[in-house]
C-alpha positions as CSV (number, residue, x, y, z in Angstrom):
1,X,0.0,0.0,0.0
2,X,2.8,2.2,0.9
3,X,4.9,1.6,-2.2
4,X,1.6,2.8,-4.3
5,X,0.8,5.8,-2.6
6,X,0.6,8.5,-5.7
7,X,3.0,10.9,-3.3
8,X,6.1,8.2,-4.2
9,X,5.8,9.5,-6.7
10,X,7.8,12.9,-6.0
11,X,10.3,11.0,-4.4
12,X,11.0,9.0,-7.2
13,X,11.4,11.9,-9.7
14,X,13.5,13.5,-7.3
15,X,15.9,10.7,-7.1
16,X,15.6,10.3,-11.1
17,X,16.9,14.0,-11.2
18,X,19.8,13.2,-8.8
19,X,21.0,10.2,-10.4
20,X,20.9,12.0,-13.7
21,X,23.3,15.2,-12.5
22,X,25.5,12.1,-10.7
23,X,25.8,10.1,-14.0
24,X,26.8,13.3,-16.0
25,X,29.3,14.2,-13.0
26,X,30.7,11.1,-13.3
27,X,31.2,11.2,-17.1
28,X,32.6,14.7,-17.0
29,X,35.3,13.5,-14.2
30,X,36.4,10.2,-16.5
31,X,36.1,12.7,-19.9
32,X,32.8,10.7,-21.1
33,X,30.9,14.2,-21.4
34,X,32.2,17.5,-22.1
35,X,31.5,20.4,-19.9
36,X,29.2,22.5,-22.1
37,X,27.1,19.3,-22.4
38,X,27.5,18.3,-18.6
39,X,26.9,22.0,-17.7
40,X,23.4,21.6,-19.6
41,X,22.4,18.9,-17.3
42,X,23.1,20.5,-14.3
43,X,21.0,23.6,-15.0
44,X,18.2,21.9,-16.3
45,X,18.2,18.8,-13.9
46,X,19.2,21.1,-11.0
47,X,16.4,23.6,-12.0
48,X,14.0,20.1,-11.9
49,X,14.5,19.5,-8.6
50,X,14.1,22.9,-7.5
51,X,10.6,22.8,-9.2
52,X,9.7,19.9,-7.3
53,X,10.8,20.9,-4.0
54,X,8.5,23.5,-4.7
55,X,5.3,21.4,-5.6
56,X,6.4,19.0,-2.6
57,X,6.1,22.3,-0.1
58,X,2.4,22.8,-1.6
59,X,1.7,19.4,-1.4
60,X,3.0,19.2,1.9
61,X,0.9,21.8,3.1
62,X,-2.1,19.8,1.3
63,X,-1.1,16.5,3.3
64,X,-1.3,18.2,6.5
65,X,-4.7,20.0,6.2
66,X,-5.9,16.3,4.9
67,X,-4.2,14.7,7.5
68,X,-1.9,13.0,5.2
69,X,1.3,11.4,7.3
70,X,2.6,9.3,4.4
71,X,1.8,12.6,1.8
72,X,3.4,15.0,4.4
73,X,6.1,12.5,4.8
74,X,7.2,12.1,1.1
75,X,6.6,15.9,0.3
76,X,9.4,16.8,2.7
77,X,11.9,14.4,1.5
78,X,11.2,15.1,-1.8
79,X,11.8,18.9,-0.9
80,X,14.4,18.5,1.1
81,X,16.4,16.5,-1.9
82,X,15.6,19.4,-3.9
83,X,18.0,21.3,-2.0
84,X,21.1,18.9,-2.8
85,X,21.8,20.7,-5.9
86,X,22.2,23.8,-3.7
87,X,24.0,22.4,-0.9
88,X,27.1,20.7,-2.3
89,X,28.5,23.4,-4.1
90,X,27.7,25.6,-1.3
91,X,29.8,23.1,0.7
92,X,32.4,22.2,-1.4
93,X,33.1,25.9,-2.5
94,X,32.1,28.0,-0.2
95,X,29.7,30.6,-0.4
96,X,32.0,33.4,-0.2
97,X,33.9,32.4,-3.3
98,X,30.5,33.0,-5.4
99,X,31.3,37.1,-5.1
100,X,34.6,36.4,-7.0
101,X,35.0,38.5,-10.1
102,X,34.1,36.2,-13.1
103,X,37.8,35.5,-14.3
104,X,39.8,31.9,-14.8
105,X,43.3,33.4,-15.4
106,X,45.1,34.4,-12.7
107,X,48.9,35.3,-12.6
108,X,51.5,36.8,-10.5
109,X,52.5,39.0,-13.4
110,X,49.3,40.9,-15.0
111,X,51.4,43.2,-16.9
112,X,53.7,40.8,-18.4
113,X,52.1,36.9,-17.7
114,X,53.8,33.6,-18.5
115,X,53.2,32.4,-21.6
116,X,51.5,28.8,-22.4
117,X,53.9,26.6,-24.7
118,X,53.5,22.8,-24.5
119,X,50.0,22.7,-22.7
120,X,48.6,24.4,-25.9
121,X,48.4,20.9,-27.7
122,X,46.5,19.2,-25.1
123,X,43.6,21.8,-25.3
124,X,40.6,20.5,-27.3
125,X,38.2,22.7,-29.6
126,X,35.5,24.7,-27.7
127,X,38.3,25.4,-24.5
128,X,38.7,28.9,-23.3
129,X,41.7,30.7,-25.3
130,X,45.4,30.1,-23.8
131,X,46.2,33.8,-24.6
132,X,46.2,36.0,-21.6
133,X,42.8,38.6,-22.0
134,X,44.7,41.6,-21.2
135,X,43.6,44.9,-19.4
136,X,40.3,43.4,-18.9
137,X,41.4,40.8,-16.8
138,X,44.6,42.0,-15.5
139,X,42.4,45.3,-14.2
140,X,39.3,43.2,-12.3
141,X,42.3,41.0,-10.3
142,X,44.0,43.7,-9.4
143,X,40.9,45.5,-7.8
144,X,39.9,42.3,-5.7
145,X,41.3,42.2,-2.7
146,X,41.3,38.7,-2.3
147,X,44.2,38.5,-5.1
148,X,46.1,41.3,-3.5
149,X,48.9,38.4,-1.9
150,X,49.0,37.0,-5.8
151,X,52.4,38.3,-6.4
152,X,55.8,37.0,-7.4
153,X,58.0,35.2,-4.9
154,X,62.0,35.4,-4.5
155,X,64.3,33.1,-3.8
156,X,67.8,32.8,-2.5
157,X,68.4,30.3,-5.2
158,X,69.7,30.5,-8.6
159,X,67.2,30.0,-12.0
160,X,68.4,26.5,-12.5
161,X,68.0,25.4,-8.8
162,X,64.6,27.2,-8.3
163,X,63.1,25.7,-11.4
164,X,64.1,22.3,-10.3
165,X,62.3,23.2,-6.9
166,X,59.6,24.0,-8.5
167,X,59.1,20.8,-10.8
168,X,59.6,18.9,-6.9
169,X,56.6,20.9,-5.5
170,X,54.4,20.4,-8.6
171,X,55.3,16.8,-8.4
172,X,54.1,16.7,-4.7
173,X,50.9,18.5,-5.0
174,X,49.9,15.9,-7.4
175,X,50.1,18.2,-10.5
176,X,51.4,16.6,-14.1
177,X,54.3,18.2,-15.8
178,X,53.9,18.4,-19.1
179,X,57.1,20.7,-19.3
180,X,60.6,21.2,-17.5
181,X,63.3,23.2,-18.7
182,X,65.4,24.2,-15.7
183,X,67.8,26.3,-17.9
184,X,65.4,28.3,-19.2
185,X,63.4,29.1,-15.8
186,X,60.4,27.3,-17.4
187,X,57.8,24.7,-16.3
188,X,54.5,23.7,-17.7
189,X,52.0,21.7,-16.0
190,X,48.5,20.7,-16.0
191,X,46.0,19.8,-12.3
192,X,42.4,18.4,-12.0
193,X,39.9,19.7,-9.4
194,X,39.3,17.2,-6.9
195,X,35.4,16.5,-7.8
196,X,34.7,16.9,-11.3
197,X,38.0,16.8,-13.0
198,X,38.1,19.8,-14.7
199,X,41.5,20.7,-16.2
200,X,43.4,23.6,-15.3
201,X,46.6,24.5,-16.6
202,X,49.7,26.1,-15.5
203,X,53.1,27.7,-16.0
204,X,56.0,28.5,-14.0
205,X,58.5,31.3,-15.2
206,X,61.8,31.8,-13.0
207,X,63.9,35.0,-13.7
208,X,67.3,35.8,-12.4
209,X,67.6,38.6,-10.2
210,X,70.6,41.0,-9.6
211,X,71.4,39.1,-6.3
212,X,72.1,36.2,-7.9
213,X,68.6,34.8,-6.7
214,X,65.4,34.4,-8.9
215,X,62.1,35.9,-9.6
216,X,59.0,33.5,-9.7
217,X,56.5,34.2,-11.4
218,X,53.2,31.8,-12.1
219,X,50.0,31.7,-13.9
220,X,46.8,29.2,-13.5
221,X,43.9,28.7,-16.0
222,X,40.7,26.8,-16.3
223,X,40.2,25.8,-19.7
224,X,36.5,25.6,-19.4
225,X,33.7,27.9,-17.2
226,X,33.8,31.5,-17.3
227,X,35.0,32.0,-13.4
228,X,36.9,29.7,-10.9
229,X,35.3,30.6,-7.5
230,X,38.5,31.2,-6.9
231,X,40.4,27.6,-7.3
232,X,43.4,29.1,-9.7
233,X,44.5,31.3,-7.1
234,X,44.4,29.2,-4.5
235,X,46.2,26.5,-6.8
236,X,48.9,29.7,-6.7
237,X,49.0,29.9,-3.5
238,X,50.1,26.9,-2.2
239,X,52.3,26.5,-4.5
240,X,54.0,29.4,-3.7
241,X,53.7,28.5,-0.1
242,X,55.2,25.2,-1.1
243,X,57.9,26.8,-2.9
244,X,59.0,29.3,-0.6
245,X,59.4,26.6,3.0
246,X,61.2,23.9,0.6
247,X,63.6,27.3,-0.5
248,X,64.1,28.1,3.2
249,X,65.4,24.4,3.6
250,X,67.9,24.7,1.1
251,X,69.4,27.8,1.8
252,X,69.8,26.6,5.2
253,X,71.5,23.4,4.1
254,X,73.8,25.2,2.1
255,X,74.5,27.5,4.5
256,X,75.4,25.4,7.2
C-alpha cells in the first residue's frame, strides 16, 4: 500500500533528477561528457529539482490539512532533496567564493604573464583561449582584494636550482608536468579539481635577479567555465607557499 501511494511519486522523480546530475558528474570527471554538455544537465536537472521541492512544499501543506502522514512525509523528503543541488556546491566551495569576479586566469605578473607553450596541444576545440585577455582581466584581479597576496615570490636560489624546486613541489601537489626546462626558468603543468575533473593549466617562469637569486613568477587557468570561484588562485597559493618553505630548507642546508 505504501509503495503505491501516488506521493512516491515525487520521491522517485526527485531521485531520477539526482542520479541524472551524478551520471553526467561522473562522465565529465572520466572525460565521457564534455563540460558544455555536462553544464546543460546540471542547469536543467538542477532547475528540476528545485521545481519539485517547490510542488512537494504545496503538497505538503495539502497533506497536512488532509491529514496526510505518508503525503506529508514524502513531500518533505522530496523537498528537502531538492535542495542537494544547492548544498554541495555551497559546501564544497564555499559561499563566499560566489562574489569572485568572473575570471579563470590568474597570474602573478598581469602586466607581463607567462606564456603557455607545451599545454597548448592538449587543449581541445571549444576550451577557453590560452592567450592572456589583457587589461580586462589584468584590471578586475588587481581590484579584488582577495588577489592582492598574488604576487611573485624570490628566492635565495639560482634559476636552475629554483626551477628544479619547482618541478619537486608540482610533483608533490599531485600536478602533471607536461614541461621542465630548468635552464630556461620554465615549467608547464596541468591539475584536475578534486570532484569533477576539470582541467586547469599552469606555467612557471623563474627569472634571475641581480642578487644572484630568482624571480618567480606563475600563472593558472581553467580551460573551461567562465570564473573559478576562486580555485586558480588558491592553486597559486600553495604553490608558492610550497615553494618558498622547501627554499628556506635549502638555503639553510647550504649555509650550514
Amino acid at each position: 500500500m505504501t509503495n503505491s501511494h501516488w506521493s512516491n511519486w515525487l520521491l522517485r522523480v526527485q531521485w531520477l533528477l539526482l542520479l541524472l546530475i551524478a551520471l553526467s558528474g561522473v562522465a565529465l570527471r572520466f572525460g565521457l561528457l564534455h563540460f558544455s554538455m555536462a553544464f546543460k544537465v546540471f542547469i536543467f536537472a538542477g532547475g528540476a529539482t528545485l521545481l519539485v521541492a517547490l510542488l512537494s512544499l504545496f503538497v505538503f501543506v495539502w497533506g497536512m490539512r488532509k491529514g496526510q502522514a505518508l503525503t506529508r512525509s514524502n513531500a518533505l523528503w522530496a523537498a528537502l532533496l531538492g535542495l542537494l543541488p544547492l548544498a554541495v556546491p555551497l559546501a564544497t566551495v564555499g559561499k563566499g567564493n560566489f562574489d569572485l569576479p568572473r575570471i579563470h586566469d590568474i597570474t602573478t605578473d598581469t602586466r607581463n604573464p607567462p606564456q603557455y607553450q607545451a599545454v597548448l596541444a592538449l587543449r581541445q576545440k571549444g576550451d577557453n583561449s590560452a592567450q592572456y585577455e589583457g587589461s580586462e582581466v589584468a584590471q578586475l584581479q588587481r581590484g579584488a582584494d582577495i588577489y592582492a597576496d598574488i604576487v611573485p615570490l624570490h628566492v635565495h636560489l639560482p634559476v636552475s636550482r629554483t626551477t628544479e624546486v619547482a618541478a619537486d613541489v608540482a610533483e608533490e601537489l599531485g600536478w602533471e608536468i607536461v614541461s621542465f626546462d630548468p635552464q630556461k626558468g620554465h615549467l608547464e603543468a596541468v591539475d584536475k579539481t578534486p570532484i569533477l575533473g576539470f582541467t586547469d593549466d599552469i606555467v612557471v617562469r623563474v627569472r634571475a635577479e641581480e642578487d644572484g637569486g630568482s624571480r618567480v613568477d606563475v600563472r593558472s587557468s581553467s580551460r573551461v567555465g567562465v570564473g573559478d570561484l576562486g580555485a586558480n588562485a588558491k592553486r597559486i597559493r600553495l604553490f608558492l607557499e610550497e615553494l618558498h618553505l622547501h627554499a628556506l630548507v635549502l638555503k639553510g642546508t647550504d649555509t650550514a
